[in-house]
N, C-alpha and C positions, 0 to 999 in steps of 0.2 A: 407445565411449561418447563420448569427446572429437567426434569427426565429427559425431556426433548434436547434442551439445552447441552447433557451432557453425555446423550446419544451422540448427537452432532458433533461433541469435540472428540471423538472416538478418531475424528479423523484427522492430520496432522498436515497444518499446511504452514506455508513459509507465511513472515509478518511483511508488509508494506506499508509507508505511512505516506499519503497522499496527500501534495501541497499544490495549494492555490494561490492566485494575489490577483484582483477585479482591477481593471486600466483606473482605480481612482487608489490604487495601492493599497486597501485590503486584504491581508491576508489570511488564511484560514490553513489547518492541517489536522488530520485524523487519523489514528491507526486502523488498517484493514487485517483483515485475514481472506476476503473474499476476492481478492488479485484473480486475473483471469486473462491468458488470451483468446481470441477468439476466431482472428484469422491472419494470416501472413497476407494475404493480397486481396481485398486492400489491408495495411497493418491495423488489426483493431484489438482495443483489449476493455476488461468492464471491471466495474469494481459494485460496491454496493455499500451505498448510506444511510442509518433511518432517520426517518424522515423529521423523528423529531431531534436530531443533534444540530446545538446551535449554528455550525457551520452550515450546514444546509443550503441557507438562502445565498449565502458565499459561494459556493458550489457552483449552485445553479447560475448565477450572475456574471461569473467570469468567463462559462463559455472555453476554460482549457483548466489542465489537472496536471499536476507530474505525479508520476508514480516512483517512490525508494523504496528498493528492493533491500530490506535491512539485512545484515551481515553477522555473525554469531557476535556477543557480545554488545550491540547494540539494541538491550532490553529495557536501557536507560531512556533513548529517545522513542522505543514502543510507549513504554508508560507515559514519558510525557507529554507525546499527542494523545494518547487514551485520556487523558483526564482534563477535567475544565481547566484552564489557563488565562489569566489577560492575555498576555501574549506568549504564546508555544514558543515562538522563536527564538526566543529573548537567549543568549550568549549561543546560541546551536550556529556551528560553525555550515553556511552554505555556499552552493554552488551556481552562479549564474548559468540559466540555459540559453540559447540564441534567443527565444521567443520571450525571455527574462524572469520565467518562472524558478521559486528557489527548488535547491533540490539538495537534498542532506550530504555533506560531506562525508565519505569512507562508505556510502552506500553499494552496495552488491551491483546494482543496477539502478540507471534511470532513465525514464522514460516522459518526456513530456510532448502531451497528447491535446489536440483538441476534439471539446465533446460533439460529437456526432449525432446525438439521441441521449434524451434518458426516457427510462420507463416506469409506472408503476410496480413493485413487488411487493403488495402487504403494506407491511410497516416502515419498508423502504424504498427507495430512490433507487436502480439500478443504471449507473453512468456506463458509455457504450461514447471509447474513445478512439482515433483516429492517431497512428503515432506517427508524430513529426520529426521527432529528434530521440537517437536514444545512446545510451553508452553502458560500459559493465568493466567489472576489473574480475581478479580473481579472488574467492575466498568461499570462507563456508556461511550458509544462509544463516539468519537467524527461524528456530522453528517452536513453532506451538500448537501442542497438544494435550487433548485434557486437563484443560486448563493452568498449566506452569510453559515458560520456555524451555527446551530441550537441548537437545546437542548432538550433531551426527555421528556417528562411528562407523569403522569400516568392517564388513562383516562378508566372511569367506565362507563360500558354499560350494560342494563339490571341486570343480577347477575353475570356477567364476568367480570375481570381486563382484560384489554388491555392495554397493553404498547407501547408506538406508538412513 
């Protein structure tokens, strides 16, 4: 399983930390790596939970999700939705969206969605959202591979900019 595990981080994708809060004010947040869209019309996009992380049943209950698109240097608020917390949110500066889901302040992008489906995958929950509202500034992602966070750089090849 470990082999597989770090097979898999062979590949290097941006971090997202998706926030909830259930109409009895519940909160819940957790960091992803499995960010995804899926289609521009209708807007959908999917992430993916297992099934045993305490937030879960939160998840499932609230029925909408925002998704933060984190920003380089924001590996502070990756760890601290990755890890168990009373409260994750506790002094994290946020953002109200129209439909009042929070959403991380200085984030890359955000996105908040109501869920449309979720599905079984294995060991996890795969959410399958409908974007209502979204916004984005400018800057550089935050990225992880093989298991550290990274850093993008600019790299020239023949008479092409690549950003990599």
């Amino acid at each position: 399983m470990r082999a597989l595990r770090e097979a898999l981080g062979q590949f290097a994708t941006g971090v997202a930390v998706i926030t909830t809060v259930t109409p009895e004010g519940e909160r819940a947040g957790v960091t992803v790596n499995s960010f995804t869209s899926v289609s521009l019309d209708p807007p959908l996009v999917l992430w993916c939970l297992a099934d045993r992380a305490p937030s879960a049943r939160v998840f499932l209950r609230a029925g909408r999700f925002a998704v933060n698109v984190l920003a380089a240097g924001q590996d502070d608020l990756s760890r601290r939705f990755s890890t168990p917390a009373r409260d994750k949110f506790d002094g994290v500066a946020l953002l109200p969206t129209p439909s009042g889901l929070p959403v991380l302040a200085g984030a890359l992008a955000g996105f908040a969605c109501r869920t449309v489906r979720t599905y079984d995958g294995g060991d996890h929950r795969i959410f399958v959202g409908q974007v209502e509202h979204y916004e984005r500034t400018a800057g550089e992602p935050l990225v992880f591979h093989s298991g550290r966070y990274r850093e993008l750089y600019a790299h020239a090849r023949h008479n092409d900019s690549l950003v990599v």
